[in-house]
DODOZA-480706 format. One record per residue (C-alpha): residue in three letters; chain; x, z, y. Coordinates in steps of 0.2 Angstrom, whole numbers. Layout:
- rest  kette  x  z  y
- ala  A  X  Z  Y
...
//
This chain:
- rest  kette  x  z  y
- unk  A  401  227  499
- unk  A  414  234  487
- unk  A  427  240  498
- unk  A  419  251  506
- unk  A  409  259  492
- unk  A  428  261  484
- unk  A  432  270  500
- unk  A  417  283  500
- unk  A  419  287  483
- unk  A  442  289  489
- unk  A  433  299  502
- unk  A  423  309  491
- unk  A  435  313  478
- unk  A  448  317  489
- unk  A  437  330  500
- unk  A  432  338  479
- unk  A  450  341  477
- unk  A  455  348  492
- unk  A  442  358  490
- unk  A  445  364  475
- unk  A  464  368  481
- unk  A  458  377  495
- unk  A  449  388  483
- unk  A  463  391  473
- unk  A  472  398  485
- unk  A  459  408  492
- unk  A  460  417  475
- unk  A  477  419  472
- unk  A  479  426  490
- unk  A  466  441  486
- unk  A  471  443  470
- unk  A  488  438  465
- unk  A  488  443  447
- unk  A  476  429  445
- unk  A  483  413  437
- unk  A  490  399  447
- unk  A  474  386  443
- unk  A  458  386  447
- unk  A  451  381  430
- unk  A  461  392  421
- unk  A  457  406  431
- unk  A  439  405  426
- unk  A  441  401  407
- unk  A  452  417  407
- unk  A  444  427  419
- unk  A  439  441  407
- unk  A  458  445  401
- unk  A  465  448  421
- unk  A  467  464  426
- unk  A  471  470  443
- unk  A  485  476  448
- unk  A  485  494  458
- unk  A  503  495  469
- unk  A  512  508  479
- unk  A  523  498  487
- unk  A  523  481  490
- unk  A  536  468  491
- unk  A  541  452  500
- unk  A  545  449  519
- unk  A  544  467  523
- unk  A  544  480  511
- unk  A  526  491  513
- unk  A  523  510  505
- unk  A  505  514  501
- unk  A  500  534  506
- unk  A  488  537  505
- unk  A  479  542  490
- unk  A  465  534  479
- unk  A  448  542  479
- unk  A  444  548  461
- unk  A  434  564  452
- unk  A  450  572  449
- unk  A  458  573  467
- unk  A  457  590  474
- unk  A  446  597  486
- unk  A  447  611  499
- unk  A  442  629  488
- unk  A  436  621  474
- unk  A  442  620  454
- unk  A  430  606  451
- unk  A  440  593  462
- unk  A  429  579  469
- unk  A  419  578  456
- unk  A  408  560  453
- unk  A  405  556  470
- unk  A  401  536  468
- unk  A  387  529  459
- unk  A  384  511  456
- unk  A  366  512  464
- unk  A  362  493  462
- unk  A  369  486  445
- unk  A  370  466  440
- unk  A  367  472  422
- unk  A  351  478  426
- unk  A  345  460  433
- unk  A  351  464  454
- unk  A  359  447  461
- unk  A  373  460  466
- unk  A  384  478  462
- unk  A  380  489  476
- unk  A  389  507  476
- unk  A  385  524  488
- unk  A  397  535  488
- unk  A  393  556  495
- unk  A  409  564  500
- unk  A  417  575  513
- unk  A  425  567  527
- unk  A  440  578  524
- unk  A  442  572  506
- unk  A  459  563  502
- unk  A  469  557  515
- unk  A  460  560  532
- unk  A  463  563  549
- unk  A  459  576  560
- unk  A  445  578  577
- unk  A  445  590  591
- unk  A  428  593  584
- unk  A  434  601  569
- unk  A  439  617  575
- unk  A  432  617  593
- unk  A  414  619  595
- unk  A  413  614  610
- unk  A  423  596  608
- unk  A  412  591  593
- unk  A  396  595  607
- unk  A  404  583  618
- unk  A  409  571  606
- unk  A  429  572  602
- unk  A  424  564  586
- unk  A  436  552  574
- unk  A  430  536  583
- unk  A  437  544  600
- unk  A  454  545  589
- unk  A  468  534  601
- unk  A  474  518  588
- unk  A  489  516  599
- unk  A  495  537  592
- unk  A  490  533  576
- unk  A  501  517  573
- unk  A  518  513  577
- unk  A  537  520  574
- unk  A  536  535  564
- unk  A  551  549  559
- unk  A  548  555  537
- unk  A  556  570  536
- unk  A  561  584  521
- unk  A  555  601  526
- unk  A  568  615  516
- unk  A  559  617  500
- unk  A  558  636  500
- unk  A  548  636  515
- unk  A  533  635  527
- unk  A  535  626  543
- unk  A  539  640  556
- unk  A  545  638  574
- unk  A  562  642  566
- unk  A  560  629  551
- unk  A  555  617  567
- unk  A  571  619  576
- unk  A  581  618  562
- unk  A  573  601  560
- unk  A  581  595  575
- unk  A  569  580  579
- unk  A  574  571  593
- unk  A  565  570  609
- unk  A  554  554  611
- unk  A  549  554  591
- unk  A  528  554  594
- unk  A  523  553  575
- unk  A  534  562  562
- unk  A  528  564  543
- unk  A  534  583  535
- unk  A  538  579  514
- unk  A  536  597  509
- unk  A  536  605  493
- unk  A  519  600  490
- unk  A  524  584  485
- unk  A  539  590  472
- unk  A  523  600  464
- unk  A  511  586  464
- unk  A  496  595  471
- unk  A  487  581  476
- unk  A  487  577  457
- unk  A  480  593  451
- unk  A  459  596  451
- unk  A  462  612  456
- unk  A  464  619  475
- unk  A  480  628  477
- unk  A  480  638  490
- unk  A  500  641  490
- unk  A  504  623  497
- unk  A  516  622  510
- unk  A  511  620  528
- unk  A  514  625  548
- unk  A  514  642  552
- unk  A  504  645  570
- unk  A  522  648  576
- unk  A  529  632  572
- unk  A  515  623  579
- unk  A  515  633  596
- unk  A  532  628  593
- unk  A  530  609  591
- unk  A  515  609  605
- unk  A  529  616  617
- unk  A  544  608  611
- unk  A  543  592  607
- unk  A  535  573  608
- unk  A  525  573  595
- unk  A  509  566  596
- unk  A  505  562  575
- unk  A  509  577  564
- unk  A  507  570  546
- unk  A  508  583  528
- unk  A  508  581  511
- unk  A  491  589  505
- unk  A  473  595  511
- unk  A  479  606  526
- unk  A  493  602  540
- unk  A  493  620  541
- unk  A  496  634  528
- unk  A  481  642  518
- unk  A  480  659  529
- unk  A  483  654  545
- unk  A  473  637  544
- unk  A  459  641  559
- unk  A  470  648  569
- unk  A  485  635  568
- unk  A  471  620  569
- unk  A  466  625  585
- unk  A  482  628  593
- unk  A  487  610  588
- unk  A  470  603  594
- unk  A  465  610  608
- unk  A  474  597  620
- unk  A  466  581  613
- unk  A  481  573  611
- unk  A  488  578  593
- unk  A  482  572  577
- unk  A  484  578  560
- unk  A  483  567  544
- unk  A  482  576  530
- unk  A  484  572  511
- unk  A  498  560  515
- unk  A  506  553  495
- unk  A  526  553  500
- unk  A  529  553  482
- unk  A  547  541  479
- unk  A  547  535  500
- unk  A  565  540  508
- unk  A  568  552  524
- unk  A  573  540  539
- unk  A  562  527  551
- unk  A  546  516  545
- unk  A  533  509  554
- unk  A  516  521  553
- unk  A  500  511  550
- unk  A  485  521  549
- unk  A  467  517  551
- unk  A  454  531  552
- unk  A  435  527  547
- unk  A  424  524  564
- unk  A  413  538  558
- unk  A  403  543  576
- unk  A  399  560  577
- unk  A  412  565  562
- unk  A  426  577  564
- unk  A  438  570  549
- unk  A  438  554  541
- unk  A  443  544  528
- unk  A  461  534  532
- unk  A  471  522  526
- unk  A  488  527  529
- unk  A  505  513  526
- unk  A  523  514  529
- unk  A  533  498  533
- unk  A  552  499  532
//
């Protein structure tokens, strides 16, 4: 009888340990500032801190931008910025089995994308919304390029660009990144974008299929309507707006961006990454 008692409690032990390695790893794969060991990582749990990148590092080397959500970040019009749009609604310190936060927001808050809904009437009606948005334009081989500093994007600004034929998605690095404005609570209304001109000019010139800028609007303050329709009006052209180029090189990446399936919305919320 002693053999095999000896080999359940073999069993037993060696089933507890590979538990406990599998944990560990679970936890040092979500979380990689944690420490190596499971048992240290809970006797020091208190002390880690997160760790909040913009580029991360190993096989391949990946550029966050898109912008973090915080009261600070600018919204459309407004000096207040975004203002406390989160709230812990059910709160572990008040005896809940679980934090549970709501957030209230615009869907064109931070870095968005675009629907035909939001400038035509009639799209929104028939449901063009951010969930009709095509994954296959909204991810793959994408052109950054820097946009002459002293300038909005014109139709001449846009020849002089000289993007080759082919390039669907192509990201403008303006001077609204130089200025930080995505950092600054207040709206600033003399941010760089296109010109109705330059996007009749892109619609009828080129390939491009993803047209990604810098701050709140693809297209400059005053001619915002009417340059939003233009690039809308065929379904096929998407905007993402408030894109964070800050310290990522002109050239080739791979464009990863991944809108909210918000039914019914014009704009949502999108997670946008580079990988070179």
């Amino acid at each position: 009888m002693t053999q095999p008692v000896n080999c359940h409690l073999f069993i037993i032990v060696t089933t507890l340990s590979f538990s406990l390695y599998l944990t560990t790893f679970a936890i040092n794969e979500a979380f990689p500032s944690l420490p190596t060991t499971f048992g240290v990582a809970m006797k020091h749990l208190d002390d880690v801190k997160p760790s909040h990148r913009e580029v991360y590092t190993g096989e391949m080397k990946i550029f966050d931008i898109s912008h973090r959500y915080t009261p600070e970040m600018p919204v459309w019009e407004s000096s207040k910025g975004l203002g406390e749009f989160m709230r812990l609604a059910v709160s572990m310190k008040n005896g809940s089995e679980a934090n549970i936060s709501e957030m209230k927001l615009s869907v064109h808050s931070g870095t968005h994308v675009d629907a035909p809904g939001h400038f035509h009437d009639q799209y929104f009606d028939s449901g063009f919304d951010t969930d009709s948005l095509d994954l296959q334009t909204l991810n793959g081989p994408a052109l950054l390029v820097d946009v002459p500093r002293d300038k909005n994007i014109t139709a001449e600004v846009m020849e002089s660009l000289r993007i080759p034929k082919g390039v669907r998605r192509v990201l403008f690095k303006t001077l609204n990144t130089d200025r930080r404005l995505m950092y600054k609570k207040e709206f600033d209304s003399s941010f760089v974008g296109f010109l109705t001109d330059g996007v009749k000019w892109l619609v009828e010139n080129t390939d491009i299929k993803l047209v990604g800028l810098d701050y709140l609007s693809f297209a400059a303050y005053d001619e915002a309507p009417e340059a939003h329709k233009v690039i809308l009006e065929q379904r096929d052209i998407i905007p993402v707006e408030s894109l964070k180029l800050d310290d990522v090189e002109v050239g080739m990446y791979s464009l990863h961006c991944l809108p909210m399936r918000l039914v019914g919305a014009e704009g949502a919320p999108t997670r946008c990454i580079l990988i070179k």
